[in-house]
C-alpha positions as CSV (number, residue, x, y, z in Angstrom):
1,X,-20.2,-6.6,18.4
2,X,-20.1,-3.0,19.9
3,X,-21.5,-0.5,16.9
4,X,-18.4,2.0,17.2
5,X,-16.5,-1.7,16.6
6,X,-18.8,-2.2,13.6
7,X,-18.7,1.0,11.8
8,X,-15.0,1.1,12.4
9,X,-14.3,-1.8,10.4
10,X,-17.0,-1.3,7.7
11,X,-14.5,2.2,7.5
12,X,-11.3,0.0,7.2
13,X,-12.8,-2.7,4.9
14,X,-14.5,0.3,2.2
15,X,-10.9,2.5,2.3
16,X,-9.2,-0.8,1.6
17,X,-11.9,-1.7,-1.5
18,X,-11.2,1.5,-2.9
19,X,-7.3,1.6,-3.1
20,X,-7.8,-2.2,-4.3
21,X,-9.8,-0.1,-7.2
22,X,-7.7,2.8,-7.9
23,X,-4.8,0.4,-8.0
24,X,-7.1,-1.8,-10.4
25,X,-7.8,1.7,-12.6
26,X,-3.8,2.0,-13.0
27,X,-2.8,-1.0,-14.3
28,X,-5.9,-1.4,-16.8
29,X,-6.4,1.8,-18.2
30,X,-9.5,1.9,-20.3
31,X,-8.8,2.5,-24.1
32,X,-11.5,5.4,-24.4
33,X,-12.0,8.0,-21.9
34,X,-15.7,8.6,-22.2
35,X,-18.3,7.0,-20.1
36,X,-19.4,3.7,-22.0
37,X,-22.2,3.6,-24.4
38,X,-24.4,1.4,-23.2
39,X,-26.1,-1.2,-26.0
40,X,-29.3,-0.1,-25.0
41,X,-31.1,-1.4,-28.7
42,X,-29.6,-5.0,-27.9
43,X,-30.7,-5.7,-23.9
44,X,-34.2,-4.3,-24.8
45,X,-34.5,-6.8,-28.2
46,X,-33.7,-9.7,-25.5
47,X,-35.3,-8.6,-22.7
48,X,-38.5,-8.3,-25.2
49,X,-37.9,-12.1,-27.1
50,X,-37.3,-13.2,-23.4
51,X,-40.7,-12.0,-21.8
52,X,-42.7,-13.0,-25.2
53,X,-41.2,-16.9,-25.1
54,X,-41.9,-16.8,-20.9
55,X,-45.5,-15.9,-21.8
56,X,-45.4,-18.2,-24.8
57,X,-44.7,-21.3,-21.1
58,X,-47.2,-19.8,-19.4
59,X,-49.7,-22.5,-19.2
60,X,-53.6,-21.3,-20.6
61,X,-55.8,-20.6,-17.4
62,X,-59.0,-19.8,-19.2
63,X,-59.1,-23.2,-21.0
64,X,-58.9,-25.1,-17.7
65,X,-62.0,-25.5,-15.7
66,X,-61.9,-23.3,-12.2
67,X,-62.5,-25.0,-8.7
68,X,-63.0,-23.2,-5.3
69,X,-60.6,-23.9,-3.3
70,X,-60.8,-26.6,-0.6
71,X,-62.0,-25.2,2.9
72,X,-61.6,-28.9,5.3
């Protein structure tokens, strides 16, 4: 496909997203008018708990005994 061809559409394809969204804004009006407060306390509790129980599964390297690798 030509470039010209290409961007042209892209142009179409990003005008028609945003109508598709301002019409979206108009029908569902948000209740408050501020930006949203994000729960910032929350995602970094479970992001934390979630790293702690992946290292928790992380299997013990210093217990098992090291090779060198394999060369042939």
């Amino acid at each position: 496909m030509h470039p010209e061809t290409h961007l042209q559409l892209h142009d179409l394809r990003s005008a028609e997203l945003r109508r598709h969204a301002d019409d979206f804004r108009l029908v569902h009006p948000r209740s408050d008018a501020g930006p949203r407060t994000p729960r910032t306390d929350m995602r970094t509790r479970l992001g934390w708990t979630m790293v702690e129980m992946g290292l928790r599964l992380i299997p013990d390297r210093s217990a098992a005994p090291s090779r060198a690798p394999r060369t042939a």
